[in-house]
C-alpha positions in Angstrom: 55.9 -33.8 13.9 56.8 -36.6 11.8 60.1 -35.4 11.5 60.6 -34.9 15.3 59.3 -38.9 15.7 61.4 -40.4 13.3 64.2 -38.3 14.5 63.5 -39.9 18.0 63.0 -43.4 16.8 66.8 -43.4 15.3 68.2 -41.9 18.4 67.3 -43.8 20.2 67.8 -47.5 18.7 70.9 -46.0 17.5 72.0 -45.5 21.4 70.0 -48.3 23.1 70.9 -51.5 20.7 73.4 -52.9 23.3 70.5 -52.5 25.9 68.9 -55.2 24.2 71.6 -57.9 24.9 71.8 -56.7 28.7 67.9 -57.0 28.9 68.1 -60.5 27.6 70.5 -61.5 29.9 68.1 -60.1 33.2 64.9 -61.8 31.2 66.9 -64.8 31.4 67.2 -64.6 35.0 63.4 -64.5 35.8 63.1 -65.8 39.5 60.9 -65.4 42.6 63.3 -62.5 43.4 63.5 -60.8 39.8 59.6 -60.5 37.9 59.4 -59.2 33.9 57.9 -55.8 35.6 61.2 -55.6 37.5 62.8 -55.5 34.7 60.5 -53.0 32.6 59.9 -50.7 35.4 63.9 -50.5 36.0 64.5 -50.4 32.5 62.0 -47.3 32.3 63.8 -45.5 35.3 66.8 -45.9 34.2 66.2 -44.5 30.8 63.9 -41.2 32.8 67.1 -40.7 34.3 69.1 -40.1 31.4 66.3 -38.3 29.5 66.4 -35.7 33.1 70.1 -35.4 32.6 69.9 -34.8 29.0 67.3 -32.0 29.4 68.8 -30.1 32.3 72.2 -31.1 30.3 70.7 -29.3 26.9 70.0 -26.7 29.1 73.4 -25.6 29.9 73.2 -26.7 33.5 76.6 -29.0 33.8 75.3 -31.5 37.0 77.9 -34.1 37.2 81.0 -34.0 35.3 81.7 -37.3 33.3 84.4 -38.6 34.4 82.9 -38.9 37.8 79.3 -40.2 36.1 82.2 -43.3 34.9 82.2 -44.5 38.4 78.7 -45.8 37.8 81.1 -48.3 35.7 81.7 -49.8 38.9 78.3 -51.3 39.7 77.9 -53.8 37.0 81.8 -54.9 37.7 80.2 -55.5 40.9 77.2 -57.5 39.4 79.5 -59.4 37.7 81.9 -60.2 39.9 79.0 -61.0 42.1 77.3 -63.5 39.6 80.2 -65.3 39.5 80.8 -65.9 43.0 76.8 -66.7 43.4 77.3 -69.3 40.7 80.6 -71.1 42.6 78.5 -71.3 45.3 75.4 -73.1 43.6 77.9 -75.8 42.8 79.1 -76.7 45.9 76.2 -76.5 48.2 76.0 -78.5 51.3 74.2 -79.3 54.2 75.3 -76.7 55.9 74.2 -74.3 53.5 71.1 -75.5 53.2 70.3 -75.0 57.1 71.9 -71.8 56.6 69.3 -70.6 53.7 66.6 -72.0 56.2 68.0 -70.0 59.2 68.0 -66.9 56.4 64.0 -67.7 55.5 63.0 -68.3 58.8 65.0 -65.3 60.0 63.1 -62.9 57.2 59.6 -64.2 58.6 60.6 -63.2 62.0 61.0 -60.0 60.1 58.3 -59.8 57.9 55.8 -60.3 61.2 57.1 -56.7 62.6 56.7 -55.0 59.0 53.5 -53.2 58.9 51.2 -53.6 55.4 52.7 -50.3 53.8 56.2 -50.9 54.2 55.2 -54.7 52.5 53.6 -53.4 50.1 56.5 -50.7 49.4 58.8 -53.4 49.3 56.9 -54.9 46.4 56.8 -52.1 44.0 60.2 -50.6 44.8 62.3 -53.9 44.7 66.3 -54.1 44.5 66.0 -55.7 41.3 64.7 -52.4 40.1 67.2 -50.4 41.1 69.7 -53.5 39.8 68.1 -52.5 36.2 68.0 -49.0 36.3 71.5 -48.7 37.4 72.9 -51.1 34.7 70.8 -48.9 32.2 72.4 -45.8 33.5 75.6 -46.8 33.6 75.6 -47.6 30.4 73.8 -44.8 28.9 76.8 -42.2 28.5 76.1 -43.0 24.8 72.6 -42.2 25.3 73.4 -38.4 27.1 76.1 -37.4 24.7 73.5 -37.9 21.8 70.5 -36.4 23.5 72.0 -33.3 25.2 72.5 -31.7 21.7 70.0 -33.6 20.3 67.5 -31.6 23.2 69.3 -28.4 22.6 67.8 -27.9 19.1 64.7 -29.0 20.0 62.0 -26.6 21.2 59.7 -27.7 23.9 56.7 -29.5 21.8 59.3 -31.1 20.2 61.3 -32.2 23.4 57.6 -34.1 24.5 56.9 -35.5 21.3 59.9 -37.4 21.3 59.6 -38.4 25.3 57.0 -39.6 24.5 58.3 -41.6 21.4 60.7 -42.9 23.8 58.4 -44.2 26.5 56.5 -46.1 23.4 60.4 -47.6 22.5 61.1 -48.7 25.9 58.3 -50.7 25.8 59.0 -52.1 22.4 62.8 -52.9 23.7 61.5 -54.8 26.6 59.2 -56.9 24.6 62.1 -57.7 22.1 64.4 -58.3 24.6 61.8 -60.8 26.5 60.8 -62.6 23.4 64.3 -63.2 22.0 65.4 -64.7 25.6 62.6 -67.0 25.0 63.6 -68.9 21.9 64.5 -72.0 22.7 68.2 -72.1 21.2 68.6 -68.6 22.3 67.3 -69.2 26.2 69.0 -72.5 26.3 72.6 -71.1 25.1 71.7 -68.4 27.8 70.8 -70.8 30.3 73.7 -73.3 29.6 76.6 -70.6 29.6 75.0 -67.7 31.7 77.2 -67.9 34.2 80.4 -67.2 32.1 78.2 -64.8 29.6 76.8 -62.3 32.8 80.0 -61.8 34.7 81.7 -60.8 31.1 79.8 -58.8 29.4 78.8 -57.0 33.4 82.4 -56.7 34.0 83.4 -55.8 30.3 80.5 -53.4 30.4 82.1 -51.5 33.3 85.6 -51.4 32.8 84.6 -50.0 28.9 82.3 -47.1 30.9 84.6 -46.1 33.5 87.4 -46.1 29.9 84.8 -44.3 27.8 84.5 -41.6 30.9 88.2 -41.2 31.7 87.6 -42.6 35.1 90.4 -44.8 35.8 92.9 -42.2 36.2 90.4 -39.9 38.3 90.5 -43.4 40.4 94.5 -44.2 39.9 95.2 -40.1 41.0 92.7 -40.8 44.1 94.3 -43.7 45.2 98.2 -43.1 44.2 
């Protein structure tokens, strides 16, 4: 058992250190929109979706073949690309814009009033941001299934729990490193002072080096040409 757990413990810091960076950055963005258990809880669906894929992929069922699971490269080009447009705009806001973020709150009220208490409540626990996380985590985690698939495949199925479980303890031990690093104060300020040139890079780098790692670009260069 011991074996198994310390088996797990270097998988998976030896698959999940860049995570740590990329969960800084999102800690860093804590807002009205984006809450810490935003974060954790898309941090912890992201990583249950790799774990399925791995099992079913030690399995010898094939799902999706990698060069397609690449395009997932695309959404953190696209959060990237859109972080750096969102920041351009915080710097030259107007009047205008103002009464146009009014017109946008008043307008979601109007919506808010036709919503009934579930779909509220729904909206609360299964928030974009979530999805943002766990999609970032997942794109990023080709790594992570090329190590556990054969990792899984010699494993039998106490030991495939065991180190689940070891996992969903290390999650929560990433998160908490990653949330108390962004809180040093040379650390969050740095983050705070050049966020918006750190975000789009590392999202955009982050993508372009999945979609290369997956042999992507010339599934999308033979699609397009």
């Amino acid at each position: 058992m011991s074996g198994t757990i310390i088996t797990a413990l270097i998988s998976f810091v030896c698959t999940n250190v860049d995570d740590i960076f990329i969960l800084m950055l999102f800690f860093s963005k804590i807002n009205k929109s984006i809450k810490v258990y935003h974060i954790i809880l898309g941090q912890y669906l992201g990583i249950c979706v790799l774990l399925i894929i791995s099992i079913i992929g030690a399995l010898g069922i094939s799902i999706v073949p990698p060069k397609y699971v690449g395009l997932l490269g695309l959404f953190p080009i696209y959060l990237g690309v859109n972080e750096y447009f969102k920041y351009k705009k915080e710097i030259k806001k107007n009047e205008s814009e103002n009464q146009k973020e009014k017109q946008d709150t008043d307008l979601n009220k109007i919506t808010e009033n036709y919503n009934n208490s579930i779909a509220i409540v729904i909206k609360k626990v299964i928030n974009p941001s979530v999805f943002k996380v766990a999609s970032v985590t997942l794109a990023n985690g080709g790594d992570n299934i090329g190590i556990y698939i054969p990792l899984f495949s010699n494993m039998n199925s106490i030991e495939i729990f065991i180190t689940i479980i070891t996992f969903i303890f290390l999650i929560a031990i990433w998160c908490y490193i990653a949330k108390t690093l962004s809180e040093y104060n040379f650390i969050k300020k740095n983050i705070e002072k050049y966020k918006h040139i750190v975000i789009p890079i590392v999202f955009i780098g982050l993508g372009i080096f999945i979609m290369v790692e997956s042999d992507t670009i010339p599934l999308i260069y033979n699609k397009i040409f």
